[in-house]
N, C-alpha and C positions, 0 to 999 in steps of 0.2 A: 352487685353487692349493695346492700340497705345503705342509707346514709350516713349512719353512725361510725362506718369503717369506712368510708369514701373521702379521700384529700380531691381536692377542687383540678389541677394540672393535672391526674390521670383518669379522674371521671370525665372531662372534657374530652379524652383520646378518644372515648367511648359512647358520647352524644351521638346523636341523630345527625348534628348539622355538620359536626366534623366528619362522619362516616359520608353523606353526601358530597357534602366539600371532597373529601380524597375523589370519589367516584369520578363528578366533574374535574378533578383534576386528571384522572387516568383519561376520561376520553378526551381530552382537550390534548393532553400529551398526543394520545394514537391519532387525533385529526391530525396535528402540527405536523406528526411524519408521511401520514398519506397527502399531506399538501407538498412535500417537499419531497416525495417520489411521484407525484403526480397522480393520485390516486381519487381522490377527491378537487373541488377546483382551491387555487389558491384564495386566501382570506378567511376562510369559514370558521379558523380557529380565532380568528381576533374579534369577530362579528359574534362567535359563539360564545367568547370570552367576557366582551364590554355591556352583552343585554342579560345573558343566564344570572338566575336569582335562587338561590338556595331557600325551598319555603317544605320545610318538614312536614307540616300541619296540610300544606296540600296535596307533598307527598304522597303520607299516608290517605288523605282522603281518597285521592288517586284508586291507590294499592284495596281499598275494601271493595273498589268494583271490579277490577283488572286481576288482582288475585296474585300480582306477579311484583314485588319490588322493583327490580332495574328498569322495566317496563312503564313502573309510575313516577320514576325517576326521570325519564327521556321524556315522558309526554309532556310531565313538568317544566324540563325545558323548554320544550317546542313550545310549547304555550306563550314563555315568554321570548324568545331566540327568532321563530316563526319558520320560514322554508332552509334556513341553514342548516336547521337542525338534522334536516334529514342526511346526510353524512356523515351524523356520531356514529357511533357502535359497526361503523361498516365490515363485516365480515367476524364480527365481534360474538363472541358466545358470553350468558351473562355471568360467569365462572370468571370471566378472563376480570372484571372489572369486581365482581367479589371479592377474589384468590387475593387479587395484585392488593386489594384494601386493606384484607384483613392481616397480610402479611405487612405492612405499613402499620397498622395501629398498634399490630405486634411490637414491630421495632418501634414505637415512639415509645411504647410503654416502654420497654427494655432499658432504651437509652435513658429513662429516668430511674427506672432500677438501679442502674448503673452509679448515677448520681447519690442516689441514697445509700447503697452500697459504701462508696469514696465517705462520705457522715460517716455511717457508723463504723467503718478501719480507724479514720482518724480519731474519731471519740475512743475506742476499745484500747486505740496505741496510749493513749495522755492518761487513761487508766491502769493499764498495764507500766508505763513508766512510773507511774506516781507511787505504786504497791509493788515494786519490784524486791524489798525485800521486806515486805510488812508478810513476816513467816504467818502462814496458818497450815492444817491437820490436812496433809492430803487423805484421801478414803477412795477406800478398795470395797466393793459389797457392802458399801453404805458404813463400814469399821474402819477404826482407824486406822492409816498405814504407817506413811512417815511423813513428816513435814516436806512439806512446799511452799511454793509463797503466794500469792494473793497473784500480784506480775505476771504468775506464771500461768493461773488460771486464764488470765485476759489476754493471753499468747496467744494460748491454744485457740480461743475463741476469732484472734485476730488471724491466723494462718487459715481457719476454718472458711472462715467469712473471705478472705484472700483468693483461695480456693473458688470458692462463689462465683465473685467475681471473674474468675477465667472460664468459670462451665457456661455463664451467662453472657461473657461476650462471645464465645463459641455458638452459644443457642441462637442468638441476635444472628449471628451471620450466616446461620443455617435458612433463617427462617425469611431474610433478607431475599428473596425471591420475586419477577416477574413475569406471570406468561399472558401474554397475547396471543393465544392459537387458535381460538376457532371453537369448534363446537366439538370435536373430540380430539381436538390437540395435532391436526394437521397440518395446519397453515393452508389449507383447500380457499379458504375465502378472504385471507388476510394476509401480507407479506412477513414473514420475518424479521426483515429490516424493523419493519413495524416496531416489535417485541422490542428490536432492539434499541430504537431508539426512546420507548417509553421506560426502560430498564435505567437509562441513562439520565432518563431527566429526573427521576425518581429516587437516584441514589440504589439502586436495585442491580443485583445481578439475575441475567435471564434465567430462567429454568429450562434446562438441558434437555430434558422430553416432562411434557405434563400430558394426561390423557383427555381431557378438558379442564382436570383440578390441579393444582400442584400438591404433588403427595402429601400425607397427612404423615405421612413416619418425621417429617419436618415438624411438626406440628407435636409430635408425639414428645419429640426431643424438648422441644420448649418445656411445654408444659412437667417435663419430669425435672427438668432444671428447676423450675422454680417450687416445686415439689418438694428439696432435698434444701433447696435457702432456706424455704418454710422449717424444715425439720433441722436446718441448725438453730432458726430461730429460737425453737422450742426446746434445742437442747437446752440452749442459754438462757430459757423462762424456766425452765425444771431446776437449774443448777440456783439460779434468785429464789424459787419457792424453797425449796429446802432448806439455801441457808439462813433463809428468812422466818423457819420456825422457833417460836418462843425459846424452846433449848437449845439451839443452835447459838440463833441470833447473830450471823457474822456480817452480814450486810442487809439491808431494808429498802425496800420503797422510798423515796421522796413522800410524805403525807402531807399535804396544808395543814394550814392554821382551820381553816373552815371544813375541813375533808372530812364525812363522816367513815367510818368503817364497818359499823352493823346496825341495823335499827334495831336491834334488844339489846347489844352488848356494848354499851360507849369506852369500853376500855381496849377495843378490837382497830387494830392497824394490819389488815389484809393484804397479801401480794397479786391484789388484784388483775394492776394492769400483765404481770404475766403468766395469771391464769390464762389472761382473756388472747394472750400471743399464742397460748397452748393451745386452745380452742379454734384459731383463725388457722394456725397451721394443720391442722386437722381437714380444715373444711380444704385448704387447697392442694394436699395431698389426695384430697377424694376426687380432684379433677381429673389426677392422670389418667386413672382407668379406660374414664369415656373418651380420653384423646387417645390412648393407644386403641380402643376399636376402633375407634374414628380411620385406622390406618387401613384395612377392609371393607376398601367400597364395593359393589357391585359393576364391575368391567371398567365402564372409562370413566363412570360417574354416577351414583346415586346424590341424594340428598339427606341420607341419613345423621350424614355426620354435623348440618346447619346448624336444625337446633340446639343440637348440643357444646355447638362454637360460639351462637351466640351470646350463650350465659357461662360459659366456660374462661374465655376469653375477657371480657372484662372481670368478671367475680377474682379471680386467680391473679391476675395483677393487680388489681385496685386492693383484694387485701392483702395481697405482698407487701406494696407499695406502704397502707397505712403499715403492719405489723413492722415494718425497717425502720419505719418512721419512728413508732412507739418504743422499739427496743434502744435504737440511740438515745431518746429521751429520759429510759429508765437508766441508762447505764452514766447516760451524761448527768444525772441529779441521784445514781445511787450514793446514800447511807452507806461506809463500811468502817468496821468496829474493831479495831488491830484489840483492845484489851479484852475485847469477850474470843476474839481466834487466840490469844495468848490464854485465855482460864480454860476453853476447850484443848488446848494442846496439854495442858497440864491436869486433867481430867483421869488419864490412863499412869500417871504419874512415871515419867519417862519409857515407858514400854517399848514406844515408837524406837528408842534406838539398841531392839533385840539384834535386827540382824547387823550391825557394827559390832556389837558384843560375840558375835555367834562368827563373824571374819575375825576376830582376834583371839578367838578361842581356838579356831582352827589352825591359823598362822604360829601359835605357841603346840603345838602338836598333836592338839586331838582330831580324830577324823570327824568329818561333816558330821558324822550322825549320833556321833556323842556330844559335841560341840550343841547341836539341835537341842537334844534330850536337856544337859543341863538348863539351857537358856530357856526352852517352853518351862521346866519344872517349875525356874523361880519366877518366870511372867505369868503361869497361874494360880501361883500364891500369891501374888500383885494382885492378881484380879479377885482374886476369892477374899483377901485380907486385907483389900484395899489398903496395902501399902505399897514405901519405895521400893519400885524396884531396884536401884540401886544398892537398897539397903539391904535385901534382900541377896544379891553376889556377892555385896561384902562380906556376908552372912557364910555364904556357901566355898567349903574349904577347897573345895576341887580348883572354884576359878580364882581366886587367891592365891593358891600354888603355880600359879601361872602367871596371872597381871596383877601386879601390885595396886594396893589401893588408889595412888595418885594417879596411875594409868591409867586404870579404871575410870578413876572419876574425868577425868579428863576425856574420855569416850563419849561422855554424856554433852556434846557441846552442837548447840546448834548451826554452828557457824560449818559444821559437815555436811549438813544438809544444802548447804546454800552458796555452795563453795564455787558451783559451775554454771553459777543463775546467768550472769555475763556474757558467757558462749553461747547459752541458751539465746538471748534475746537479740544476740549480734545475729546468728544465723535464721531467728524465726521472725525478724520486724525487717529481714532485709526484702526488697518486693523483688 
């Protein structure tokens, strides 16, 4: 991922020196256990440990003649380590110290997903409590339906993002894997204890059978988790752009004092930052595809599925990670406007409360579908005559012969809509 969507703690996961660092940590782990089944002689890991020198730069210089990563990885030890060295990788296939890495930068990344996740619940809960009954227009097919409240929207949001949270510590422990097997997943040249004891030092649980890879359907998973975070993200950038246009107007941006919003138009305050969420969600929903092929390698191991892990893999979490970041910051400094959601709720001039009129037209005797009929008549001479609808039933002898006016008027009360807000947020903020 370019720099402009990169936070510094998860571009790190994803350097050169930490991806070598894990490596030399994996073979130092699988020495420490072949020293202590006697497999190699004792000391080689602490000798390994006190002279190895993590140098990228000659890594790769390594790697442009050798043609082979893990290969210029080792030699670069040995360079500095000297005849120790020869006991790393013993019976090691270069899969087993890839898998076990990439499945590690997985989970670090995750685990800070996770952390940003925990941000934006808590910012969405202190929003949601603070507009718990600042009423605004819920909408059905973009029209008006019935009131709801602002609280209510930042529930939804918060149960959504809650939700999240449980697919993606699911995905983390899916993807929490170590195999040390060999060269096509046998243990022919390496013990299993082995496995198991670098599983251990690692925080890792073993992989059950891997063929030289650990399956990619692991990998499939992740990446569609953070797939569907992205796309709540974006539901919640869709739901800030709309109510952010000029007609609308019910919440806004944070804008500075210095901020500009269009180089032709200085009167322009854009919902920028979540277009730009709309956009990043986009890009890491276009990852899953190549991780679910990634799942059909050829027998016990191609290479197909590399290069498309290695820009997958970081790009997918680094703009996770910014866009969680970005969307707590808009929601923690959103603008929202209880007297322009009060002029838009009065827009349709009370329409929103036909079907309370249309249950108490029914409840006084008429069937559903006459009840219907009066109640659409006079909410389309509302709409066509732009007036009260209230005034309009007063108007109409049928529902007067039924609910007396003060009834009636009394119908028209918001405080119906909002009657069960309470249950609602006991049962939806409970974790």
């Amino acid at each position: 991922m370019i720099e402009r969507y990169s936070r510094e703690e998860l571009k790190n996961i994803w350097s050169d020196y930490n991806k070598y660092s894990l490596w030399l940590k994996i073979e130092l782990a699988a020495a420490e256990a072949m020293e202590k089944y006697k497999i190699i002689p004792k000391g080689v890991s602490k000798k390994v440990r006190k002279k190895a020198k993590i140098n990228p730069e000659r890594i790769l210089e390594i790697e442009k003649k050798v043609k082979h990563d893990v290969i210029a990885f080792l030699t670069s030890i040995t360079e500095k380590v000297g005849k120790e060295a020869k006991y790393l990788h013993k019976g090691m296939t270069s899969s087993d110290v890839l898998d076990t890495c990439f499945n590690l930068q997985l989970k670090q990344s995750g685990e800070i997903l996770i952390k940003d996740l925990d941000l934006l619940l808590s910012t969405i809960k202190k929003q949601a409590n603070k507009h718990k009954f600042t009423v605004c227009i819920g909408r059905s097919h973009g029209i008006h339906a019935e009131p709801i409240t602002f609280g209510l929207k930042m529930v939804s949001f918060y149960q959504e993002f809650l939700r999240n949270k449980k697919r993606l510590l699911e995905a983390i422990n899916e993807i929490s894997t170590c195999a040390i097997s060999g060269a096509v997943g046998t243990f022919a040249n390496v013990d299993p204890k082995v496995e198991s004891y670098v599983a251990k030092k690692l925080k890792l649980k073993i992989e059950p059978i891997s063929t030289q890879i650990i399956p990619r359907d692991r990998h499939a998973q992740f990446f569609s988790t953070l797939a569907i975070i992205a796309s709540s993200i974006e539901r919640f950038a869709v739901e800030i752009r709309h109510l952010q246009r000029t007609e609308v107007l019910e919440v806004e941006e944070f804008f500075g004092n210095k901020q500009k919003g269009s180089s032709a138009m200085p009167h322009k305050k854009n919902p920028i930052l979540s277009e730009n969420l709309t956009g990043l969600a986009r890009l890491i929903r276009a990852n899953v595809l190549p991780a679910l092929e990634n799942i059909a390698l050829w027998h016990e191991r191609d290479i197909s599925h590399s290069a498309v892990e290695r820009n997958i893999g970081p790009d997918s979490t680094i703009a996770l990670d910014f866009a969680l970041f970005r969307l707590n910051e808009i929601i923690k400094n959103l603008n929202v406007y209880p007297k322009n959601m009060k002029k838009n709720l009065d827009l349709t001039s009370g329409l929103f409360f036909s079907q309370r009129v249309l249950l108490e037209l029914t409840s006084c005797g008429f069937t559903r579908e006459q009840a219907y009929a009066i109640v659409q008549k006079n909410a389309m001479t509302t709409w066509k005559n732009n007036t009260s609808f209230l005034d309009n039933l007063i108007r109409d002898q049928r529902v007067i012969n039924k609910i007396p006016v003060n009834k009636l008027k009394r119908l028209f009360d918001l405080g119906y809509h909002t009657k069960k807000i309470n249950i609602i947020f006991k049962r939806a903020l409970k974790k």
